[in-house]
N, C-alpha and C positions, 0 to 999 in steps of 0.2 A: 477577522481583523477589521479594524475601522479606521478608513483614513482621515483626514483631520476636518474634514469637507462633513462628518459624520454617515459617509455611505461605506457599505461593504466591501472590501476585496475579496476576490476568489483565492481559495487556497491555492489554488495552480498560477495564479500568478506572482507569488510570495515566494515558492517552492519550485520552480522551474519544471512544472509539472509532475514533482516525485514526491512520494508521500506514501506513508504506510498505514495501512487497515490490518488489526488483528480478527481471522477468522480461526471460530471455535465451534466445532461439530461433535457430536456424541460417539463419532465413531472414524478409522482412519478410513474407510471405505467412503464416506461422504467425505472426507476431506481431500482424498485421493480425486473426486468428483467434479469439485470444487474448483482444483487446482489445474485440473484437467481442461474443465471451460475457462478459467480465466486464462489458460497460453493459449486456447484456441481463439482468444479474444485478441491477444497481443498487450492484456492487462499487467504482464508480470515478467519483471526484468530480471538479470542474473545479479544477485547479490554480489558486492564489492566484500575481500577479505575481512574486512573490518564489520562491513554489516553482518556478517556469517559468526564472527565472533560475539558481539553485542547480543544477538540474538539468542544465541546458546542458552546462554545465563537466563 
């Protein structure tokens, strides 16, 4: 995003620092991996009812 000044904003400040990245792996064992290091990171929050829905489809 660019504000009117023509400099960048950071996504995390547009977005209250929540934002989603699709990861796509060849296999569920690296996904499993994955998923694994980013909670040990404290990267990945518990989906809201609704995001669990959207995301299904």
């Amino acid at each position: 995003m660019t504000s009117e000044a023509g400099k960048s904003t950071p996504l995390k400040n547009i977005t209250s620092d929540y934002h989603y990245h699709v990861v796509e792996a060849d296999s569920e064992n690296t996904l499993d991996m994955i998923q694994e290091a980013l909670e040990e990171k404290g990267f990945l929050l518990e989906q809201e009812e609704w995001e669990k829905e959207l995301f299904a489809k």
